[in-house]
C-alpha positions as CSV (number, residue, x, y, z in Angstrom):
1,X,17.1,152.1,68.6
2,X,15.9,155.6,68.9
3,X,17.7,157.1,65.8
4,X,16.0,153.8,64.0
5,X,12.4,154.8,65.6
6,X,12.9,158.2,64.5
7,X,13.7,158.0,61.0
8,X,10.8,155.3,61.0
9,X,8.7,158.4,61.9
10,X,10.7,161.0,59.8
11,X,9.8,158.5,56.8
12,X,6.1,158.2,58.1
13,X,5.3,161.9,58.0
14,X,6.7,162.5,54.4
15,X,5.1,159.4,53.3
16,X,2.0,159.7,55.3
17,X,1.2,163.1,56.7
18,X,1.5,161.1,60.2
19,X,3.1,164.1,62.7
20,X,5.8,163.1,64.0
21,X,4.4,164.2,67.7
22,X,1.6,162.0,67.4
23,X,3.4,159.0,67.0
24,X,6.0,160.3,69.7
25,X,3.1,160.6,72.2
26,X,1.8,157.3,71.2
27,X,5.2,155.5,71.9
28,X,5.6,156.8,75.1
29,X,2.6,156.1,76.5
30,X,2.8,152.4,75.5
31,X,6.7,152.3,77.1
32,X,5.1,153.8,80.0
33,X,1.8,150.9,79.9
34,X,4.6,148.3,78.8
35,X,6.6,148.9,82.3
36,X,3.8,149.2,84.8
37,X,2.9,145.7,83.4
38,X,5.8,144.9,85.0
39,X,6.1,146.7,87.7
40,X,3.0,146.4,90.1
41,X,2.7,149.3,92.5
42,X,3.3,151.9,89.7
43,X,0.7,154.4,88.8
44,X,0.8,157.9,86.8
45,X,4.6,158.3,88.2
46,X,6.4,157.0,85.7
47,X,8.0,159.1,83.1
48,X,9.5,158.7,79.8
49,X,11.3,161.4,77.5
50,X,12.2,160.2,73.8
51,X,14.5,162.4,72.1
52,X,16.8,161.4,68.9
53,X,19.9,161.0,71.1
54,X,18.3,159.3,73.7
55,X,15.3,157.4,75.8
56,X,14.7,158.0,79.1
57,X,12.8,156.3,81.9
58,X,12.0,158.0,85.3
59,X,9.9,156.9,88.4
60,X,8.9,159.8,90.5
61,X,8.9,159.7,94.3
62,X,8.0,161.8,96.8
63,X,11.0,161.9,99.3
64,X,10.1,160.7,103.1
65,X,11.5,159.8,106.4
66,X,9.8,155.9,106.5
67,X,9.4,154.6,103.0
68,X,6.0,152.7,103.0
69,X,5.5,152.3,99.3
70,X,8.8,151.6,97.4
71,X,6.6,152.6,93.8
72,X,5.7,156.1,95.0
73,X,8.0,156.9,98.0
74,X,12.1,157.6,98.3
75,X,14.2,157.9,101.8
76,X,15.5,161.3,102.1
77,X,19.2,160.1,102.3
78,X,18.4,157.9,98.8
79,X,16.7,161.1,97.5
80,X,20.0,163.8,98.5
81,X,22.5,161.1,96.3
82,X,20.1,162.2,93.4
83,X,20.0,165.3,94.1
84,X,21.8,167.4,97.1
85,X,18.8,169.8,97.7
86,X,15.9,167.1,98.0
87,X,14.2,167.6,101.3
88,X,11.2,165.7,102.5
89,X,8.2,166.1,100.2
90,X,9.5,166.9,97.2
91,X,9.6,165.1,94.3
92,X,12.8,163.7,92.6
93,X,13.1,161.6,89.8
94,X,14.4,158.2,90.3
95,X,16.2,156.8,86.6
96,X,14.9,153.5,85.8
97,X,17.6,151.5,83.8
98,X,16.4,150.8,80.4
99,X,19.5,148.6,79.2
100,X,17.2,145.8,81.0
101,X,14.1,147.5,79.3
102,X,15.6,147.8,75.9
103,X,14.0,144.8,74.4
104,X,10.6,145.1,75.9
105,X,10.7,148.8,74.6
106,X,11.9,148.1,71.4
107,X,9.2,145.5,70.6
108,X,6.6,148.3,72.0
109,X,7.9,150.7,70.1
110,X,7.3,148.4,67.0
111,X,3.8,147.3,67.6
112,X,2.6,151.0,68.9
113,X,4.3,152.3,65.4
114,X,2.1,150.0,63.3
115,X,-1.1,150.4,65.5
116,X,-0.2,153.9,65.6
117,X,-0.2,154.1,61.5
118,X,-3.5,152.2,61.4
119,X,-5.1,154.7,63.6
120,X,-3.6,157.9,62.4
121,X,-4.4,156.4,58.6
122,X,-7.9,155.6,59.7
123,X,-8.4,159.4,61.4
124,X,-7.2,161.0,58.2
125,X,-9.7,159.1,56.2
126,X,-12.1,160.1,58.4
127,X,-12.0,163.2,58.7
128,X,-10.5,163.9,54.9
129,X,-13.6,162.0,53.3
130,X,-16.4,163.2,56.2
131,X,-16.2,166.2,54.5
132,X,-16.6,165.1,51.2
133,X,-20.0,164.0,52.0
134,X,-22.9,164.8,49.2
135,X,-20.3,165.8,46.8
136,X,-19.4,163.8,43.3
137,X,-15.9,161.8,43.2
138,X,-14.6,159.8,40.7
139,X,-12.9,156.7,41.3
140,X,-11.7,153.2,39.9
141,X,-13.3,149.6,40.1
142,X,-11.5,147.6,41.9
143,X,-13.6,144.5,42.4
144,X,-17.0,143.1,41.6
145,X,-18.3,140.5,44.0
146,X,-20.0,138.2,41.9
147,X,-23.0,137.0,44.2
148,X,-23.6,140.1,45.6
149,X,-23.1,142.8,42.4
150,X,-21.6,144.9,45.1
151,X,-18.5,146.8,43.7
152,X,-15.4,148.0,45.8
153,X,-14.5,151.9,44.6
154,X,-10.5,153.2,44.9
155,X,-11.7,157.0,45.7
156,X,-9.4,160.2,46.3
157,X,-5.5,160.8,45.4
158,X,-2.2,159.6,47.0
159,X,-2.5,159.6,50.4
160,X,-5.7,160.9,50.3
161,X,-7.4,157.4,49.1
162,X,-9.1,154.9,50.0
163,X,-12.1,152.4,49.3
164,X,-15.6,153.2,49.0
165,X,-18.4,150.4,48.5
166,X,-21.2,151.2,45.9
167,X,-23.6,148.0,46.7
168,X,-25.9,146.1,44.3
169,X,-29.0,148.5,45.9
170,X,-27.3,152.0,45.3
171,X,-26.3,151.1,41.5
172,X,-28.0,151.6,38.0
173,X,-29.6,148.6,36.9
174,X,-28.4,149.7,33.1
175,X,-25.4,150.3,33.7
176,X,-22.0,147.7,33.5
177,X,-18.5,148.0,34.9
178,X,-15.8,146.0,34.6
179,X,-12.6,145.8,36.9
180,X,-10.6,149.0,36.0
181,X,-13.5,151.5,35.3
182,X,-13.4,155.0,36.1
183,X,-16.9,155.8,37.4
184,X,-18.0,158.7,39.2
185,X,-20.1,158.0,42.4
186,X,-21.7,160.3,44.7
187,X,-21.2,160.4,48.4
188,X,-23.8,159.6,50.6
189,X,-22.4,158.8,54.3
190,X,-18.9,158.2,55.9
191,X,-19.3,155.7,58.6
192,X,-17.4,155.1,61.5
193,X,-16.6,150.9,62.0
194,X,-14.0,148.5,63.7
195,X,-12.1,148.3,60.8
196,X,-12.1,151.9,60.1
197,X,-14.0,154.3,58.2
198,X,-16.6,153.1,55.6
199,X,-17.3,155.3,52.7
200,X,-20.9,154.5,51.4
201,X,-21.5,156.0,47.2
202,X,-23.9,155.7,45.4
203,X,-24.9,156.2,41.6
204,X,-29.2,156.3,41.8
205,X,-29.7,158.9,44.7
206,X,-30.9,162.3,43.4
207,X,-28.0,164.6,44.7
208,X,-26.0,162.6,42.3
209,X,-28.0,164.5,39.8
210,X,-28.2,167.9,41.6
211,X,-24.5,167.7,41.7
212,X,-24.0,166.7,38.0
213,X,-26.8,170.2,37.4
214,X,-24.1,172.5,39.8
215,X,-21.1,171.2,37.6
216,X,-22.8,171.7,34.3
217,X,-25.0,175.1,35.2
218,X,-22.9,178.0,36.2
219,X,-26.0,179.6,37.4
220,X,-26.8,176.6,40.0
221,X,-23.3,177.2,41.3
222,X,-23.5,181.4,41.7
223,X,-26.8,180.8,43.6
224,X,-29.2,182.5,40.5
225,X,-30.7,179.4,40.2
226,X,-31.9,177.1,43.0
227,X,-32.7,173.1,43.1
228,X,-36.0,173.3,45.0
229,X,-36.9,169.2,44.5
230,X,-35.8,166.3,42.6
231,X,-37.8,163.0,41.8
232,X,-35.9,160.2,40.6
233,X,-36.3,156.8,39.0
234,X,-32.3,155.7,38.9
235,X,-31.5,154.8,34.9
236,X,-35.0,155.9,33.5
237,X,-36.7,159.2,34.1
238,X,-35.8,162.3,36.5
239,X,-37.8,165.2,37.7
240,X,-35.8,168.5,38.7
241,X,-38.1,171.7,40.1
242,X,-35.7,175.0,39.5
243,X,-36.5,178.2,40.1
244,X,-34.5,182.1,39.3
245,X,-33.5,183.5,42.7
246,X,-32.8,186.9,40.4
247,X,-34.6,188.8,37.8
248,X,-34.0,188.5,34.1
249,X,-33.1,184.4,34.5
250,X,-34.7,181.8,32.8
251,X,-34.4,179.2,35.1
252,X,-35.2,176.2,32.7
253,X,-33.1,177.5,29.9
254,X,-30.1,178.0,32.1
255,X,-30.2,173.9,33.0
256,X,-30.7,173.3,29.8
257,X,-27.8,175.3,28.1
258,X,-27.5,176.3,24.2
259,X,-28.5,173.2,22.0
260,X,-28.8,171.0,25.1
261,X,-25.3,171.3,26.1
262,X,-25.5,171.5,29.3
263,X,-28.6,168.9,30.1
264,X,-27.2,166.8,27.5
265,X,-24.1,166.5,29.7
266,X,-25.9,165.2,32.3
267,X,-28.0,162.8,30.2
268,X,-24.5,161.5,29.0
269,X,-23.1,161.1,32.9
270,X,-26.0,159.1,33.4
271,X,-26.5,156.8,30.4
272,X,-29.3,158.3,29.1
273,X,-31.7,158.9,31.5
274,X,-34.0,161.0,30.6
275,X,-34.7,164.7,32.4
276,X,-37.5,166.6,32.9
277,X,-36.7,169.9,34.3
278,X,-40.0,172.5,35.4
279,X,-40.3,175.6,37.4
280,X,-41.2,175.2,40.7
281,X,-43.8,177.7,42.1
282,X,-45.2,178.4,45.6
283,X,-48.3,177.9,44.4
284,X,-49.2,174.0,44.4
285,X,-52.0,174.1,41.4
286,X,-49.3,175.5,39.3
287,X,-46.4,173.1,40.7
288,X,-48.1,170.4,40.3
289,X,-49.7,171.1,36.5
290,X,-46.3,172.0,35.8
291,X,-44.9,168.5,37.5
292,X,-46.8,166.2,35.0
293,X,-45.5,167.8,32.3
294,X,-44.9,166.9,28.9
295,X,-48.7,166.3,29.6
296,X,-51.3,169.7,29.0
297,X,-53.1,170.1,32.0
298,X,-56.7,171.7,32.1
299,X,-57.3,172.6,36.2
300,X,-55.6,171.1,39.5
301,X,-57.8,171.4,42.6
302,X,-56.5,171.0,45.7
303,X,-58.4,169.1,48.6
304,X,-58.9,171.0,51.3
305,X,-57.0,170.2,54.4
306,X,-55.2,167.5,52.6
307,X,-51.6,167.4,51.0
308,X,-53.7,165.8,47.8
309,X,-55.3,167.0,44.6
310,X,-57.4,166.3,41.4
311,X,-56.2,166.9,37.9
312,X,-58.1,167.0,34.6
313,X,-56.6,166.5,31.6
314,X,-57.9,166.5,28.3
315,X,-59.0,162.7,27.2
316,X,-56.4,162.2,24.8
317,X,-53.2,163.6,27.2
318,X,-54.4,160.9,30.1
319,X,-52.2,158.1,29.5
320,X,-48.7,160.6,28.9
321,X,-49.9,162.5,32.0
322,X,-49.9,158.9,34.0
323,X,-46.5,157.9,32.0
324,X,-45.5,154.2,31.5
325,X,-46.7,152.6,34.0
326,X,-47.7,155.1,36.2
327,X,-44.4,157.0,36.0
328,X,-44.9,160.1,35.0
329,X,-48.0,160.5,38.1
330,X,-45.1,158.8,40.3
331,X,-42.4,161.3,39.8
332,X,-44.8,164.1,39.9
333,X,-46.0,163.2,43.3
334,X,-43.2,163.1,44.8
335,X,-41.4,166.1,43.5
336,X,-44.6,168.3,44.6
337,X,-45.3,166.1,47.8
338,X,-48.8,165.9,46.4
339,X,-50.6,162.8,46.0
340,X,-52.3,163.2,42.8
341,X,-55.6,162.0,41.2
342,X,-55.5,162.5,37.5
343,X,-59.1,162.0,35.7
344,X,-59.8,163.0,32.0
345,X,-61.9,165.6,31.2
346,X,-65.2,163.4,30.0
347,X,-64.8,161.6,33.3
348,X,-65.0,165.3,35.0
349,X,-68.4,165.9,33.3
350,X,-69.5,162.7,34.2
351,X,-69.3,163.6,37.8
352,X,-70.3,167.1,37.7
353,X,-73.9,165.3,35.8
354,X,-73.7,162.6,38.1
355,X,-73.4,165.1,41.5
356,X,-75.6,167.5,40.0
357,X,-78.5,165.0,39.6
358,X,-77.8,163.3,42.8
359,X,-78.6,166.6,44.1
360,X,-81.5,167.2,42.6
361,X,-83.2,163.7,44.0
362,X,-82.7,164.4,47.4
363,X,-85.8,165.6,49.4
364,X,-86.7,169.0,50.0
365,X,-86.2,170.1,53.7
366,X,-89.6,171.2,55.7
């Protein structure tokens, strides 16, 4: 049995990566559970060494004159048979026959391997894909259910697999797959469940897109340019705020590459959705002007006190600087963090007229 159990675990580490001393320590302590079951009486006394050649079993006993507890205690003339210098209160280990207990500890041994695979498996996914968190993967369709939409994602390499779930919410609305796919997904949480780890992608959350910028942009990578904010509308429009953390760098033109290249790549990842990438600036009259680009911009005036402001923009530049159904406003709001109140320009002199003469009505005081 033990040369069996240990090439069973020789075969698991080199298949597996499952140390052999983890499974060792996992079988013992079920032979040692397994024969207290029992055995009533026996507590943390009972021993068990597992070796290649051998398995054995030992019940330790203190050594006393009356023996009150057969379990935990040994007569001094049973204890010298075992061993010539025992002499009350010490301990001596008492052999437990495991001929009888071969059976029982075989079938253990079995059940504690497989439990002990699932666990070990389910550890190593754990911790291998924890890490892997908010970074890109790439992986293979598996399934589609088809009420749901949600898709089932083969992730990672040889032992170092397992699946992910992109769900119905987290996908592109544009976008297809079929069974056998390769589809690269982004990694937003590894959770912990009762039937072991859950690894949650997605392909619409904006550090899918950050990540796609790092691969492309050698400059994102190095650290000279910086991702300060990303607004996204998954399959249609993005917003990325960059900025050059050293001199001489154009931030823009680094993301965008010669000819496109390296924003077209990205474009191409995602289908074509369409990017929109601005220099971010500490100032907020300038982000935000910047934000509703392609739209000009003619003054931004931020409300006092408020986390909001009022843009003008010339007549004809109102409906691109509000986008298609408000999208281009949208994105621009939430990359700055702004709420934003675009008016055109004739509307602005309105209310200057309007304000001015409402001033001029009012009494004068006493």
């Amino acid at each position: 049995m033990n040369a069996e159990i240990f090439a069973a675990l020789a075969q698991l580490e080199k298949e597996r990566g499952i140390p052999q001393s983890y499974m060792i320590d996992k079988i013992t302590q079920a032979l040692v559970a397994a024969y207290k079951k029992d055995h009533d009486g026996y507590n943390d006394n009972v021993i068990v060494e597992l070796t290649p050649e051998a398995m054995n079993m030992y019940v330790q006993k203190e050594v006393v004159e009356d023996v009150l507890s057969e379990s935990t205690e040994i007569a001094l003339d049973a204890a010298l048979s075992i061993d010539p210098n025992a002499k009350l209160g010490d301990l001596v280990n008492v052999s437990i026959q495991t001929r009888a207990f071969g059976r029982i500890a075989a079938q253990t041994a079995k059940q504690v391997i497989i439990q002990g695979i699932r666990e070990a498996e389910r550890g190593m996914i754990y911790d291998n894909f924890s890490s892997k968190e908010h970074e890109i993967l790439t992986g293979t369709v598996l399934r589609i259910e088809p009420m749901s939409g949600d898709m089932t994602i083969r992730i990672g390499q040889g032992n170092d697999r397992t699946d992910a779930l992109l769900s119905s919410s987290e996908q592109i609305r544009s976008e297809h797959y079929v069974e056998g796919d390769i589809i690269r997904v982004y990694v937003v949480e590894v959770r912990r469940s009762n039937r072991g780890p859950q690894v949650i992608v997605s392909r619409t959350h904006p550090g899918l897109v950050k990540r796609l910028f790092e691969l492309e942009v050698p400059e994102i990578e190095s650290g000279a340019v910086e991702v300060k904010s990303i607004a996204r509308e998954a399959g249609s429009r993005t917003k990325i705020a960059v900025t050059a953390t050293e001199e001489n760098i154009d931030p823009v033109g680094a993301c965008v590459g010669n000819r496109g290249a390296r924003v077209g790549a990205v474009v191409d990842e995602l289908h074509g959705e369409k990017m929109d990438i601005i220099v971010w600036s500490a100032d907020p009259t300038e982000f935000v002007a910047a934000a509703l680009s392609p739209a000009d911009v003619i003054s931004v005036r931020v409300l006092p006190g408020m986390k909001a402001c009022r843009v003008i923009v010339p007549d004809d530049q109102l409906s691109l600087a509000i986008g298609k159904e408000g999208q281009n406003a949208r994105l621009a709001a939430r990359l700055t963090g702004y709420k934003i109140d675009i008016k055109p320009a004739s509307q602005d002199v309105e209310d200057e007229i309007d304000y001015a003469e409402a001033e001029a009505e009012l009494p004068e005081e006493e």
